[in-house]
Structure formats: C-alpha cells, structure tokens
N, C-alpha and C positions, 0 to 999 in steps of 0.2 A: 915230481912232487917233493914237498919239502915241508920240515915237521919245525914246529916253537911246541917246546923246550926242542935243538937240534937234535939229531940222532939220525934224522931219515931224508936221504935229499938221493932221490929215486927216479931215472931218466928209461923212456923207451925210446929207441930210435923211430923214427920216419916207416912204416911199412905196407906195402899194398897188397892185400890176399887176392883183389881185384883182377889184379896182373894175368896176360895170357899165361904167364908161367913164372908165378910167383917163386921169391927166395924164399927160404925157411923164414918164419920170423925172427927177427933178431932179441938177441937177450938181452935183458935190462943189466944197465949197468949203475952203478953208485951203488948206497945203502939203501936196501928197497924193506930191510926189517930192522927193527932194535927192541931194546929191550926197556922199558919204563916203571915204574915205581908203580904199584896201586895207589890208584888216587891222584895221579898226575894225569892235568888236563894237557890233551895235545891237541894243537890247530894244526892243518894243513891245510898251503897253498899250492894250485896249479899252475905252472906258468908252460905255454904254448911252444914250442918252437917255432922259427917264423916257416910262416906259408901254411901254418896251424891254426888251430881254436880248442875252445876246451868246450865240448860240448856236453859235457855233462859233469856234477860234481867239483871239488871232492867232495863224495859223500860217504860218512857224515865229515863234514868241514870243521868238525873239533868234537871230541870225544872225552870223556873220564876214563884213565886205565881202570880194568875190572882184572881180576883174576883170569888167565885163559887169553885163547886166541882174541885178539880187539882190529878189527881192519876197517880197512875205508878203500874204496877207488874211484877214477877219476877215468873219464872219456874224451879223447882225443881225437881231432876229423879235419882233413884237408881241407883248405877252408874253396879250394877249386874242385873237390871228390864227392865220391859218393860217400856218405856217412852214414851208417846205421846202427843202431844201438840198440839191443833191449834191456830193458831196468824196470 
C-alpha cells in the first residue's frame, strides 16, 4: 500500500496459513508507518501482486490526519485460493 502526500509505500509478501505446514508469516517490509501533519489528508492505494487481488479496502481509502493513532488496512487473496476475511 502506498500513501499521497508519500510517506507510506508498505509490501506483504505472498503467504499461506493454509499450508500443511505453514512458514511463519513473513514481515512486511518498506514504510508501513509515517508520521503526518494534523489536517493533512492522506489517499491510499492498493496495488495486488501478480497472481493477487485486493479483496477488500484500503479502508478508509483517504483519511484527514487527527491527533493520535489514524490507520487504515487493506485485504489481500490468491486470486486461485481460499480467501477469507472478516471485517
């Protein structure tokens, strides 16, 4: 995921809990936090890996900074797997 004004461009890799014996999952790598101005509005876009989909989100897909913690997330699913998500 990736933020306008920049700051946040945020990657998980590929991972299957599924699996007869699953790897740990793996940890996100890039900028996955920053730090924004109160009052600065931020977008964020999801973009898939291939053999991906975004199934859910980002939500919310653009925010006003507030004072305090401001988050958003976004749901990722094989686009050949099981995918399941609650929200």
């Amino acid at each position: 995921m990736v933020s306008n004004p920049a700051g946040i461009n945020c990657h998980q890799s590929e991972w299957n809990p599924y699996e007869e014996d699953p790897a740990p999952q793996p940890d996100t790598s890039g900028t996955c936090d920053a730090l924004f101005p109160v009052g600065t509005v931020v977008t964020f876009t999801a973009t898939p890996d291939p053999g991906s989909n975004v199934n859910y989100g980002p939500d919310p897909a653009s925010l006003t900074v507030r004072a305090g913690y401001n988050a958003t997330y976004v749901v990722f699913c094989p686009n050949d797997g099981l995918c399941s998500a609650w929200y």
